[in-house]
C-alpha positions, 0 to 999 in steps of 0.5 A: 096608807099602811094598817094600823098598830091594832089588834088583829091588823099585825102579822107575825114573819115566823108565821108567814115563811112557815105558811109559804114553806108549806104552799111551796111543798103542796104545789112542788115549786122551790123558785119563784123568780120572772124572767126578763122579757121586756125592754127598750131598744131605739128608743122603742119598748119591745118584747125581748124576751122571747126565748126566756122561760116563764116563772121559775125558769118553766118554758111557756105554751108552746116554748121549745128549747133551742140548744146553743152547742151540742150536747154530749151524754154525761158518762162516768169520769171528770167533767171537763168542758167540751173544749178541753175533752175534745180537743183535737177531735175531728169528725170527717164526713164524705160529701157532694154537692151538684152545681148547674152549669149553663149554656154548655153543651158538653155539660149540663151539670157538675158533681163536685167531691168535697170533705166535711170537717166537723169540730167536737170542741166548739161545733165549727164547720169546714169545707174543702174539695180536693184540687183537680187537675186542669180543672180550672176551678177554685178548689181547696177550702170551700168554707173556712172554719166557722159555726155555720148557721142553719138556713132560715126559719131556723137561722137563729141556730147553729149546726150540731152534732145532731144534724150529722148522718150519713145519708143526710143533707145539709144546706150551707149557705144555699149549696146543699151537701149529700153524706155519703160516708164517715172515717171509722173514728166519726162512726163510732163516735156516733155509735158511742152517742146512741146514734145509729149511723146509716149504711154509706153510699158511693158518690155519683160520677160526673159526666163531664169528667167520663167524657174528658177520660175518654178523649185521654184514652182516645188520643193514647196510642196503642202501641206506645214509643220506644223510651230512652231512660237514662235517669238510671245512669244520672243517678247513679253516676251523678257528679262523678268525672273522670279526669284524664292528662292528654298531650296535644303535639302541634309542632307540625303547623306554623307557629304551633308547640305541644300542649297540655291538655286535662280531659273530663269525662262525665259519666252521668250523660257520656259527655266530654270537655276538655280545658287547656292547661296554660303555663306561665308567660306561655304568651296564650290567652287563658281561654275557659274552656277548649272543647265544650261540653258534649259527646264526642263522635270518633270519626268527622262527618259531613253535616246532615240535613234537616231531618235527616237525624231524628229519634224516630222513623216513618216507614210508610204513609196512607190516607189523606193528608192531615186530618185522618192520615196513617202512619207507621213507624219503623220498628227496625230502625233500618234508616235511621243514621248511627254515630259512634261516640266516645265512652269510658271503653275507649280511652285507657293510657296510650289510646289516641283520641280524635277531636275533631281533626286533632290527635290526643294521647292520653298520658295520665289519670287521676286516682278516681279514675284508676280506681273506677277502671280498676273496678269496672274493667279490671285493669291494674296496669297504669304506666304513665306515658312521658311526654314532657321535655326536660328542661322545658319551663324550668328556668331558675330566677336568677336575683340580681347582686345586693347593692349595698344599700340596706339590709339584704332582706331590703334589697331583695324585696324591691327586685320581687315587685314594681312596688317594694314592700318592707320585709316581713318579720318573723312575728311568732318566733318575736312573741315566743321569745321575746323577754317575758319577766325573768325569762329573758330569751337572752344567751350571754357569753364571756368571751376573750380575743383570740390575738397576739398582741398583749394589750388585747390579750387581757380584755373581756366581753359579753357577748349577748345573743337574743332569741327573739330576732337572732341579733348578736350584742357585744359589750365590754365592761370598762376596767378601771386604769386599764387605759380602755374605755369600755362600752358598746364595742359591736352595735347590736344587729345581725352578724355575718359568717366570715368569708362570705362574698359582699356583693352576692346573688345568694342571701349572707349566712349569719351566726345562730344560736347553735353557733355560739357555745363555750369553747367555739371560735367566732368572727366579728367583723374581723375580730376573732373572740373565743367564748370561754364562759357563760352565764346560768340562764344559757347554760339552762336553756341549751340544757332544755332545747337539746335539739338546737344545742348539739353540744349540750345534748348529754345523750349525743355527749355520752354516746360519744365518750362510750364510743371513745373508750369502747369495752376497756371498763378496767382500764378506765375504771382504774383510771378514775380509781387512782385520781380518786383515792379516797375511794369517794366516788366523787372528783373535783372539777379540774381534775375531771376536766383532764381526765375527759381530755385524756379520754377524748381530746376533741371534746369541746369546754361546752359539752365537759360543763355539761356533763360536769352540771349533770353529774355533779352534787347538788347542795341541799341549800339549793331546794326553796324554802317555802317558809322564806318564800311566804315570808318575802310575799307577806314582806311585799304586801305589807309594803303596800298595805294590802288587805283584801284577803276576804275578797280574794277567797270569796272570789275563789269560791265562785270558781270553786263549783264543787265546793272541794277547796281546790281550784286551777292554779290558772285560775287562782293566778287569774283571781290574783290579777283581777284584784291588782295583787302587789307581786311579781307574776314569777312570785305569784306562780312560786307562791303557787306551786308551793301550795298543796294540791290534790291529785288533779293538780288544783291547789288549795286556794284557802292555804295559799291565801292563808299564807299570803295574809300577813294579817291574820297569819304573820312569818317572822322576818327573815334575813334573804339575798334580793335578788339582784339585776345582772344586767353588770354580769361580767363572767361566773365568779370561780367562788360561787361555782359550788353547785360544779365543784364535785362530779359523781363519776360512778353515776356517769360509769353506770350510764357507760358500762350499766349498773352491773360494772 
């Protein structure tokens, strides 16, 4: 029951904490807590609390301090946990332990060697024994990685860093384990620790072991074999052959031919191989391989008996047979059987080999094999040896004639194999010449017929020659009231040269592009055309491929016209001078054509238009304006009602990583077509290539899209010429021929004479 609230039964706090401050300094304790020792386990109420300290964390009578891990002297720096300041230390202690070994008479017991590994981190123990050979037992890891505890009463307890000296014993799991020494790290890591390391000791030998080294020793003969090293000779010349070309002439027997023969000689084991080389339909069966590999003997010998060739010879024997007898051998070799064998010395160029009853004639040798004699032996002569007959395996197919049926390419194919295959076409060429937008990889010619008949006379041609698959198109624009109906005149294939035999064993040559130019004189099947004009696009590609166009080579043209009029720089000088009075330095057309006939007649109308297109005064209408140019495209978009400006350049600066403004035009055409812009690829690159560029060639991406908006930045409209299709092209009008109206003949005189005339 509690106290009354009277006087002099009532406490006051402040007075009781202050008296228990004051016991607390009197009797030196500042912690009063009780440990807890008791509890209930299975149901039974037990003392666990055994190792716990008493009141206030004292140890009781006769309590002892049991370390769970080894403890480390505190020195100056951070305090890390153990795990992480000895990470990776080791301490290595060499030990041995003896095993009995029973009902042997050989031995009694055994000394097995062994390593103590002894980890700072977390104190864990490993054991293991170095293998021996052939001693069939389990060596390696003894004990894995573990704390190990210690043997009982102390079972309770784990090993530390305190059990561990040199000179000590251990006992893990019953085996007990001498130290006898430590690496140089553990002894001073013990030094370091306070501990004073004991002076190391030798491991025992073991006897069992004496006793087996003995017998090896017993059993090694005092005067060892001759031994025959060629691990040289195989390392050095490891995977290298030597390769020569024989001939084998066997026209001697029955039935027999002269064969070729590629022998090998390899120079890692001396050992030689030879394959047969089998030509075509030769009627012999494709054998891998002639002679095996092996070494060759010069001369044919009977076969030995068993142990007639041996390594070794016997000279004398004494004592008893078997067991106990004596025995000596022949130093000298004076009965041992020799058998000379080919080597590289013996086969040069000429040399006749005999394998084996058959005589080979070296002919021939690889550039390895030169090269290895010419360092080897010094030899720098190597004349081949002839030994092929002429004519011999050289018989040219001979196609039979075309039928007539299909293309040539057709018929050939189904004489090349039991199952015909179509031909193949050239599908490079196709794909590079093939139309890609207004390149059209097409030539057009206006031609005439070469006839006397008057009706005939009068009617034009367009003759089309397409790149792609080199085929030949001839069409004829109708002429109103001309009483000719117009049309396809030749359907468009490939087209013979003339006088060319039908049915021949030899393919038909056809027309080329080289073929065709302005003024040449072609045959289609038996009409005679002469190509008297051609439009821009021909006249601009056999421009730019010289090389194919002999006749629009301006180089070849003009080193033939200077060799045409030789030194007379006068004369010709003056001779221009007079159809030019005016002194312009310039010539009409017409007039330069009769000129450079009366200079050399046997120029060709293709190479005077040539020449005519590269002298001749270009009008500055011809330059783009850029302005017409962005007004057409903002015309095109407008059309279409575009209006993804913003995307276009936020795109374009994803691609810009060095935030300069300036992208590949590549890679600005690419933008372009991912957004599905409304233009012509032809428009876009022209667009393109109008735009500024810095050094490296990128354009400004944010100017060209600029321009292309006809939002924000509209062109006034202008009046242009659209470009028109002239698939209808029937020659080039003399009223649009402004850009070769008036040739600069000085220029051309520079390039003749050089600017001094």
């Amino acid at each position: 029951m509690a106290l009354p609230f009277l006087p002099g039964n009532s406490f006051n706090k402040n007075d009781i904490k202050h008296r228990q401050k004051m016991m607390d300094v009197l009797l030196g304790k500042t912690k009063y807590h009780l440990s807890h020792h008791f509890d209930t386990k299975n149901d039974v109420t037990m003392m666990v609390g055994e190792e716990r300290p008493g009141i206030g964390g004292e140890l009781l009578r006769g309590q002892k301090v049991k370390p769970r891990s080894s403890v480390f002297p505190r020195g100056n720096g951070s305090n890390l946990p153990a795990w992480v300041a000895f990470d990776r230390q080791v301490m290595c202690f060499d030990a041995f332990f003896q095993e009995a070994v029973h009902e042997k008479r050989e031995e009694q017991f055994r000394v097995r060697n062994c390593k103590i590994y002894f980890y700072l981190e977390d104190d864990s123990i490993q054991v293991i024994e170095p293998r021996t050979k052939n001693s069939q037992i389990p060596q390696g890891t003894l004990i894995r990685r573990h704390r190990v505890p210690k043997p009982p009463p102390n079972d309770d307890e784990f090993y530390t860093i305190e059990d561990f000296n040199v000179g000590k014993e251990i006992s893990l799991y019953s085996k007990v384990f001498k130290i006898t020494n430590c690496d140089e790290f553990t002894r001073n890591f013990l030094r370091k620790l306070g501990v004073k390391v004991n002076v190391p000791d030798e491991n025992p030998a073991d006897p069992y072991t004496k006793y087996r080294k003995s017998m090896d020793e017993s059993m090694q003969a005092l005067r060892p074999y001759e031994k025959h090293d060629t691990l040289k000779q195989f390392l050095d010349h490891d995977r290298q052959v030597l390769r020569f070309f024989c001939y084998w002439d066997d026209t001697d027997s029955m039935f027999g031919d002269p064969r070729e023969m590629i022998l090998h000689y390899f120079l890692a084991d001396d050992t030689i191989e030879i394959r047969e080389v089998i030509s075509p339909n030769s009627g012999r069966d494709a054998a891998p391989m002639f002679l095996k590999r092996g070494k060759l003997p010069k001369n044919i010998e009977t076969l030995r008996q068993p142990g007639e060739v041996t390594d070794r010879t016997v000279l004398n024997v004494f004592g008893p047979t078997g067991h106990g007898g004596r025995y000596i051998l022949d130093s000298l070799k004076t009965g041992a059987v020799r058998t000379d064998f080919y080597k590289d010395s013996d086969l040069t160029l000429g040399s006749v080999l005999n394998v084996w009853g058959r005589k080979y004639v070296i002919c021939d040798l690889d550039d390895f094999t030169k090269e290895y004699y010419r360092t080897k032996f010094g030899i720098e002569d190597f004349n081949t040896v002839s030994y092929k007959k002429g004519g011999y395996g050289g018989v040219e197919r001979q196609w039979p004639p075309y039928n007539g049926w299909g293309s040539e390419e057709d018929s050939l194919c189904s004489c090349m194999g039991l199952l015909p295959k179509p031909p193949k076409r050239d599908f490079i060429k196709f794909m590079e010449k093939d139309r890609r937008g207004l390149d059209s990889n097409v030539l057009r010619f206006l031609a005439k017929m070469d006839t006397s008949k008057p009706i005939d006379q009068d009617r034009r041609f367009i003759i089309s020659y397409f790149l792609s698959d080199d085929t030949i198109l001839v069409f004829e624009p109708p002429v109103r009231n001309s009483g000719i109906i117009g049309g396809k005149f030749l359907e468009r294939s490939r087209v013979k040269k003339p006088e060319q035999p039908l049915y021949s064993t030899q393919m038909s040559e056809y027309y080329l592009s080289s073929d065709l130019y302005v003024g040449s004189r072609v045959i289609f099947n038996s009409h005679v055309f002469l190509l008297i004009d051609a439009d821009e696009y021909a006249f601009r590609y056999m421009e730019e491929c010289p090389q194919e166009f002999p006749k629009a080579n301006i180089e070849s043209i003009i080193n033939r016209l200077r060799g045409s009029v030789g030194k007379n720089k006068d004369e010709v000088k003056s001779f221009f001078m007079r159809n030019d009075p005016e002194g312009s330095g310039v010539l009409g057309y017409d007039q330069f054509v009769s000129l450079l006939k009366q200079v050399d007649s046997s120029l060709t109308d293709q190479e005077i238009m040539t020449l005519a297109r590269f002298y001749s005064e270009r009008p500055s209408e011809d330059a783009i304006d850029s302005r017409k140019l962005f007004a057409i495209i903002q015309e095109q978009l407008r059309k279409r009602n575009y209006e993804g400006f913003s995307k276009l350049v936020e795109d374009c600066q994803q691609h810009d990583q060095g935030k300069q403004g300036f992208v590949d035009p590549e890679t600005v055409r690419t933008v372009l077509h991912a957004h599905h812009v409304p233009l012509p690829d032809d428009l876009l690159r022209a667009g393109i290539a109008m735009t500024p560029a810095n050094e490296r060639g990128e354009v400004q991406y944010a100017a060209l899209i600029n321009q292309m908006n006809w939002r924000d930045a509209p062109v006034p409209p202008m009046q242009y010429q659209p470009i028109v299709d002239d698939s209808q092209w029937q020659g080039t009008n003399q009223s649009n021929k402004i850009s070769v109206s008036r040739i600069c003949y000085n220029v051309l005189l520079e390039d003749f004479f050089g600017k001094s005339s």
